[in-house]
C-alpha angles and dihedrals in degrees: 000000000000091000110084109207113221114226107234090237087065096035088056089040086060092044082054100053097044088053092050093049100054089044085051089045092046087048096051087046099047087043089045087054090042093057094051092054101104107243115256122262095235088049097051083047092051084054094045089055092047085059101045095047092043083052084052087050 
């Protein structure tokens, strides 16, 4: 009577959470790469154009 026997629904909770965890950890990490990329030149100029159409309007 030591061993505790784990019921499956709890045994596939904690698989869950541990999946969801480490999705969670690769997202924060592949967001995390994608903020420090500098932003491209023709995309800074695209914006600069927005802002200077929607100062005309």
């Amino acid at each position: 009577m030591g061993s505790k026997e784990v019921k499956p629904d709890a045994e596939a909770d904690r698989s869950r959470r541990v999946r969801q965890k480490r999705i969670g950890d690769q997202l924060r990490r592949l967001y995390d790469d994608v903020t420090s990329e500098p932003v491209p030149d023709e995309f800074l100029n695209l914006l600069e154009q927005a802002d200077k159409s929607s100062e005309k309007k």
